[in-house]
C-alpha positions in Angstrom: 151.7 25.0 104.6 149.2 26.6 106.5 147.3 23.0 106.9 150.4 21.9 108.3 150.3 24.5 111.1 147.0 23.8 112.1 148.0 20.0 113.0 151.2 21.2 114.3 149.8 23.4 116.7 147.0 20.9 117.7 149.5 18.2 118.7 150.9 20.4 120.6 148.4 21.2 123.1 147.0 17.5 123.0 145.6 17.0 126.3 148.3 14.0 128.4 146.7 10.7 129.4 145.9 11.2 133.4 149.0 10.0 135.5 149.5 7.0 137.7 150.6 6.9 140.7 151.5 3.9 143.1 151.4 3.0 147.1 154.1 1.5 148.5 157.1 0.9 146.7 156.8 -2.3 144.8 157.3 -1.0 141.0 159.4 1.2 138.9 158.7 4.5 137.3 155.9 6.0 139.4 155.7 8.3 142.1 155.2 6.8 145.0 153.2 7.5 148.3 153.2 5.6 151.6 148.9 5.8 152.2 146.7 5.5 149.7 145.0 8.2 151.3 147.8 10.4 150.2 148.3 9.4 146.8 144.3 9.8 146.2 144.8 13.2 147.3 147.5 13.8 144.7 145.6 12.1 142.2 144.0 14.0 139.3 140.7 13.3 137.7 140.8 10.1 136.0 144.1 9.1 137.2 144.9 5.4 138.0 146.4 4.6 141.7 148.7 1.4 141.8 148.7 0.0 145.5 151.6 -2.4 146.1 150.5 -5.6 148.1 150.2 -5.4 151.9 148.4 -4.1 154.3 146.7 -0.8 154.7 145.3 0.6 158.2 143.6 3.6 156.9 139.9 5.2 156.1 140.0 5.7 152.5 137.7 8.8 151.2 137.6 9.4 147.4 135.5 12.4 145.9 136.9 12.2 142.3 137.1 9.9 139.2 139.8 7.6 139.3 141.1 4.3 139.5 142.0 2.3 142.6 143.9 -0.8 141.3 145.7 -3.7 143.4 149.5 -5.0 142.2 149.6 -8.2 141.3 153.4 -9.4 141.8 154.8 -13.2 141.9 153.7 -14.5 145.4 151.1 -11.8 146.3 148.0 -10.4 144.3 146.3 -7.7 145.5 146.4 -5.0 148.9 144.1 -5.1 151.8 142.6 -1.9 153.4 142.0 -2.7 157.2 140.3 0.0 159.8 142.8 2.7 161.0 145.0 2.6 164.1 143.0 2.2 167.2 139.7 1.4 164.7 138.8 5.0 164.8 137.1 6.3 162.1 135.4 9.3 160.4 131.7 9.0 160.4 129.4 10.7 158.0 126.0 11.4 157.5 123.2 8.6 156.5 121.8 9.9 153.6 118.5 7.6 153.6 115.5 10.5 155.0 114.4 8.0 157.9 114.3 9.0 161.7 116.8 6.2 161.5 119.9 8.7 160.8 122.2 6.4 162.5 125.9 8.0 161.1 127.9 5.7 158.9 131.9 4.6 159.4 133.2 3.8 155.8 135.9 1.7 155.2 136.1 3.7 151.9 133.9 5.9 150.9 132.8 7.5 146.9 130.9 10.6 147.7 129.3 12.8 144.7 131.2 11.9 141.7 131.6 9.5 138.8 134.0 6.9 137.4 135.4 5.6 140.0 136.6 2.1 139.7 138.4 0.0 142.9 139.3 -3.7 141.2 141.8 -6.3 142.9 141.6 -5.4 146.6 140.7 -6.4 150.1 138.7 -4.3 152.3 138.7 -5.8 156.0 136.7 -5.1 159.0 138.4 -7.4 161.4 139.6 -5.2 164.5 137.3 -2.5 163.2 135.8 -1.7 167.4 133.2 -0.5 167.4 131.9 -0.8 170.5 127.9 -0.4 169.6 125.1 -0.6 167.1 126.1 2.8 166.1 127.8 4.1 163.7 127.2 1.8 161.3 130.1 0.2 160.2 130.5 -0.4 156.2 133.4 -1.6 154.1 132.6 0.4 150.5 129.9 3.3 150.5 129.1 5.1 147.4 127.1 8.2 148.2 125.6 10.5 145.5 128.5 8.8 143.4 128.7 5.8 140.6 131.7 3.5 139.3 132.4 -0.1 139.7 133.9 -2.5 142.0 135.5 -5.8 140.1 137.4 -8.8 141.8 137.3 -7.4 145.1 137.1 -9.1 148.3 134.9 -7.3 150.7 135.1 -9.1 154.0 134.5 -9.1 158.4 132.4 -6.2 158.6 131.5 -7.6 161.8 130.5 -5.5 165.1 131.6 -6.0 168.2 131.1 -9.4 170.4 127.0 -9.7 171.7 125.7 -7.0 169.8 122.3 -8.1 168.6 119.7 -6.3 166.7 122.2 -4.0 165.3 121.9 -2.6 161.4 125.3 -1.8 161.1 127.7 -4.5 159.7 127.1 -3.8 155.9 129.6 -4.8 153.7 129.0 -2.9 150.5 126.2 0.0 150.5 124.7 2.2 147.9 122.9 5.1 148.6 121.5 8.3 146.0 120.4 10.9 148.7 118.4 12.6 146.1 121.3 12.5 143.6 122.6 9.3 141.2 124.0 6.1 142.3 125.0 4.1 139.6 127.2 0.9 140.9 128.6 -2.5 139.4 129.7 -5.2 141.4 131.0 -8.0 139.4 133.5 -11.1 140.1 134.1 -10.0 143.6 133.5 -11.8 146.9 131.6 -10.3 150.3 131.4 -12.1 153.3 131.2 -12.2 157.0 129.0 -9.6 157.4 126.9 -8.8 160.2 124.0 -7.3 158.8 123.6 -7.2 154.8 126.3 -8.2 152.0 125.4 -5.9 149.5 122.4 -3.1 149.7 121.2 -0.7 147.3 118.2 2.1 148.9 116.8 4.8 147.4 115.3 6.3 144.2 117.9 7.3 141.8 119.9 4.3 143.2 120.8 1.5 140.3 123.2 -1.7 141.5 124.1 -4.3 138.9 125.1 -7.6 140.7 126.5 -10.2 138.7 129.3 -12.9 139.0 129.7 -12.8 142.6 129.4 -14.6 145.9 128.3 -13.6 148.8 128.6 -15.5 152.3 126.6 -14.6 155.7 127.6 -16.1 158.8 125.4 -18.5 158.8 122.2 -19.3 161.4 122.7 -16.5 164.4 119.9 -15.2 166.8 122.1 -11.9 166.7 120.8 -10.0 163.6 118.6 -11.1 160.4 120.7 -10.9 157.9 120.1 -10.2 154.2 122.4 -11.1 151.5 121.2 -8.8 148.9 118.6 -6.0 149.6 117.3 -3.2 146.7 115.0 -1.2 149.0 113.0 1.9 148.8 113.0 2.8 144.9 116.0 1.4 144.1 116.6 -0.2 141.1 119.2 -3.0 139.6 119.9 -6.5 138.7 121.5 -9.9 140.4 122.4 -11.9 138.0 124.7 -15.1 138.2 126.0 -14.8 141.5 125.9 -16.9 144.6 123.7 -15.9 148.1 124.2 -18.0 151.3 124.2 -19.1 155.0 122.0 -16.1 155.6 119.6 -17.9 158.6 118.6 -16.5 161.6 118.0 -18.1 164.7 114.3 -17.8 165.0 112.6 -18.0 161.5 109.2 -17.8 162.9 109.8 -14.3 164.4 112.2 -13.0 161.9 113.2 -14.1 158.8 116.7 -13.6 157.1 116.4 -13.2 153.3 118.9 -14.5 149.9 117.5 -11.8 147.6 115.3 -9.0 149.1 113.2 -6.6 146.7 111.4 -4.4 149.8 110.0 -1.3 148.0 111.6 -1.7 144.3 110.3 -2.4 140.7 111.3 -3.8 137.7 114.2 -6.1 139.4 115.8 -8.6 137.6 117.0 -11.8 139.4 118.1 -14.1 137.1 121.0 -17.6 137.3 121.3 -17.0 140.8 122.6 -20.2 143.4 120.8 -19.4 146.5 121.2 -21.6 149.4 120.8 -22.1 153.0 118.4 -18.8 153.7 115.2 -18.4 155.4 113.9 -17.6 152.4 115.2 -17.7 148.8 114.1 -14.4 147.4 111.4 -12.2 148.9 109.5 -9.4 146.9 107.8 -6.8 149.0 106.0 -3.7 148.2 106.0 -1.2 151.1 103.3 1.0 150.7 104.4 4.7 150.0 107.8 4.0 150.7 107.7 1.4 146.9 106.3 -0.9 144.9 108.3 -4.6 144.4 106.4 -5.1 141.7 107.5 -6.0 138.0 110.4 -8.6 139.0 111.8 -11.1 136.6 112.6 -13.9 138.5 114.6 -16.6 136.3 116.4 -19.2 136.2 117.5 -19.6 139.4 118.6 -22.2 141.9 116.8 -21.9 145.2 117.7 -25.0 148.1 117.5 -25.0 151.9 115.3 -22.7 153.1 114.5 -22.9 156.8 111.2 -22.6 157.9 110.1 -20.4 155.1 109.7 -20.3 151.2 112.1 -20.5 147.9 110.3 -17.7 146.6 107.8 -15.1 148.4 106.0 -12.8 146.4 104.2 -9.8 148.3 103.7 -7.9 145.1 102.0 -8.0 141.9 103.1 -8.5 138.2 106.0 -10.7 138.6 107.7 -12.9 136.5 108.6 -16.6 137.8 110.1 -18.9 135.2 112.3 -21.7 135.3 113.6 -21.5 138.8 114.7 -25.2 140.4 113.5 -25.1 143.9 114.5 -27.6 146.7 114.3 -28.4 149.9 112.1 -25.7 151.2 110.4 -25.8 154.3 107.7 -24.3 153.8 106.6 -23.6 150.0 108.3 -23.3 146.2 106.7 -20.4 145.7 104.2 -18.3 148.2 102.0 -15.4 146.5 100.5 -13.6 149.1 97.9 -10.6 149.6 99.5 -8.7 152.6 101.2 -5.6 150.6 100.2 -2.2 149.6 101.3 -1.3 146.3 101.6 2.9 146.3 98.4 3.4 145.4 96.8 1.0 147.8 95.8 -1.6 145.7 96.5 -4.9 147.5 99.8 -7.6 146.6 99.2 -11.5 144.8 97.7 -10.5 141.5 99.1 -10.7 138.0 101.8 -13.0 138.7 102.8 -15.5 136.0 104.6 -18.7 137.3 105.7 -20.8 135.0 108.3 -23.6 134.4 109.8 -24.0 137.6 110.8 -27.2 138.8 109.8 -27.9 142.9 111.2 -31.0 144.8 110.3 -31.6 148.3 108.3 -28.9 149.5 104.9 -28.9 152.2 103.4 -26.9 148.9 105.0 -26.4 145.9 102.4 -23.1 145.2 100.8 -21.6 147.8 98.6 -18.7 147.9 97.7 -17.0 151.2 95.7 -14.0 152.6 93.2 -13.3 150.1 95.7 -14.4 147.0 94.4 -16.7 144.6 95.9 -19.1 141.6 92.9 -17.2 139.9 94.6 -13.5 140.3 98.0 -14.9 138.8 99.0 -17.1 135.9 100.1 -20.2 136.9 101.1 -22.3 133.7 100.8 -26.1 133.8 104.5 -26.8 132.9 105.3 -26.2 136.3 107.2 -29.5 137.8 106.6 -30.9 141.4 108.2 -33.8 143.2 107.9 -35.1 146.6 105.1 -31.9 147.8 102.8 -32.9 150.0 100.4 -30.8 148.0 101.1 -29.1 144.5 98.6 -25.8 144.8 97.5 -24.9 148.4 95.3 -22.0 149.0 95.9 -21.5 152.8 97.8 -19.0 155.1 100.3 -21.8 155.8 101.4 -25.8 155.5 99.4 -27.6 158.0 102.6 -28.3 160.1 103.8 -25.4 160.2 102.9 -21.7 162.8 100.0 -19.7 161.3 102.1 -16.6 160.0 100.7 -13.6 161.5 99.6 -11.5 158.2 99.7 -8.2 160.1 103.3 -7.8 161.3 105.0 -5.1 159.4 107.4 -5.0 156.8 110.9 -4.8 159.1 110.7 -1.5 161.0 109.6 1.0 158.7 107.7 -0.1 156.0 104.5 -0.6 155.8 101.8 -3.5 155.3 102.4 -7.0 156.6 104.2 -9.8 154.7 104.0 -13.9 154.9 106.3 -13.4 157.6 108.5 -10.2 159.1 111.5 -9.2 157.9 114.4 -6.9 158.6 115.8 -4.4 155.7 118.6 -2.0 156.9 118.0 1.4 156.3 
């Protein structure tokens, strides 16, 4: 009898499943909010959010686990959350310890907590005016904070008309500011961005990239874009996605990267499409500010680069294997001695490149500024077609500028690259 009681008593005080809640007025049974704002606000820890379709001119700002889910109905899949009324938004600290403190307007914003999963929505930029370079205008930014984003459509995070050299314009952005940043993006879609489609900065940061496409606007002599950047100690993986139309309008000065590594290890890039960059994927380590070395670089599909290469590496210990590169305009694969790992020893050593397949390329290896095929491994399984040379020690393709080995990593890194790029911070 007394066994009984125990269970009795236990079922009694069994802790409820966490509520949901919806936006709009769409379904049946929930209680209902007009913002999502609003129902957020209501929401309990680990509570789901049910957003009818339509459309939603509000800055969304969520500090709590929970779930932020778009309706699917018959005819309409999904809700879109668009800049508030008159574009005026919020702005909140950059958490990345640069003199570069530039504040950031989030379309929505996960600050310093956990769990928190958005899946099935549209966040839009269009209309967003912002008149300048500043604040920097991004659709999703986790800060101190982890979860996931899953079939969502992150699009027109776009400044407004002749602003060039700008940083802001960042679709999705990750930052740790000394805390934990722990983000999936998976089966979702960003594009139209002005600066960078999906970046990841900082120690403590990790961003898991996998099953989704990302679109620049193509070639532009307003901003050099990036399509995906880890930078600065952060850490992740790209896996299976899709990077293009990310080309700006003078390669030679500036080059616009796929897949930048400036300043983190141990990367995986791996059954990627790039496609219509300036260059492919770009490994840089930055002096004191991180090491790009350790990157697996796999299986990837690498065409159209303009000017520059399918794959740059200015750091040591990578991992090259069975890429397919085409059409490049300057080399398959550049290893080059002009970054500083942390502790001051020089990039192009230790590399192994193997198994790749190169058609139509000046060079289909080249090593440049001090880099040798003697400080890497480069295995004999490696395919070339149509290269006017296969291994080319030499700064650059006879046709092509001398790159200038001394210009410096983008505006705040150190050591000098193949050529200079531009990483948002």
């Amino acid at each position: 009898m007394a066994a009984v009681l125990l269970v009795s008593t236990a079922l009694c005080y069994a802790k409820p499943a966490p509520p949901t809640l919806e936006v709009g007025t769409c379904l049946t049974g929930y209680t209902h909010f007009a913002t999502i704002q609003l129902a957020v606000n209501a929401a309990p820890a680990g509570a789901t959010v049910l957003v009818c379709p339509g459309i939603y001119p509000e800055q969304v700002v969520i500090g709590e686990a929970l779930t932020l889910k778009g309706v699917t109905l018959a005819g309409a899949s999904g809700a879109t959350i668009a800049p508030p009324p008159g574009g005026t938004f919020t702005t909140y600290p950059n958490l990345v310890p640069t003199s570069f403190l530039t504040p950031i307007a989030p379309q929505v914003l996960i600050q310093n907590t956990k769990s928190v999963t958005l899946t099935n929505l549209t966040v839009d930029g269009t209309n967003d005016l912002i008149p300048s370079c500043t604040p920097y205008l991004v659709g999703v930014l986790f800060q101190n904070a982890s979860g996931a984003l899953s079939d969502m459509a992150v699009v027109n995070q776009i400044l407004g008309p002749g602003l060039t050299g700008c940083q802001g314009g960042l679709a999705i952005l990750v930052q740790s500011g000394g805390g934990t940043s722990t983000v999936d993006v998976a089966n979702s879609v960003v594009q139209n961005f002005a600066k960078n489609g999906i970046t990841g900065s900082e120690a403590g940061t990790k961003l898991t990239i996998e099953n989704t496409t990302i679109v620049g606007i193509g070639v532009t002599p307003l901003v050099a874009q990036n399509g995906v950047e880890l930078g600065f100690g952060a850490t992740g993986s790209i896996t299976d996605s899709t990077v293009s139309d990310i080309a700006y309008g003078d390669p030679f000065s500036v080059a616009s990267v796929g897949i930048l590594l400036v300043g983190s290890p141990n990367v995986t890039v791996k059954g990627n499409v790039v496609t219509n960059t300036d260059t492919g994927v770009y490994t840089i380590s930055a002096g004191t500010e991180g090491s790009a070395s350790g990157a697996t670089i796999a299986n990837n599909e690498i065409s159209s680069t303009h000017a520059w290469d399918g794959i740059a590496l200015c750091s040591n210990n990578n991992s090259v294997t069975g890429n397919v590169i085409s059409a490049s305009d300057e080399s398959g694969v550049w290893t080059g001695e002009g970054c500083f790992e942390p502790n001051g020893a020089v990039s192009g050593t230790a590399n192994k490149i193997k198994s790749n397949t190169i058609n139509r390329a000046c060079a289909g290896l080249m090593f440049s500024g001090g880099a040798t095929p003697a400080g890497n491994t480069v295995g004999n399984n490696n395919s070339f077609f149509n290269t006017d040379t296969t291994v080319l020690t030499a700064d650059s393709c006879p046709a092509a500028p001398s790159p200038d080995l001394s210009l410096a990593v983008g505006s705040s890194a150190g050591g000098g690259s193949h050529v200079q790029i531009s990483p948002a911070r």
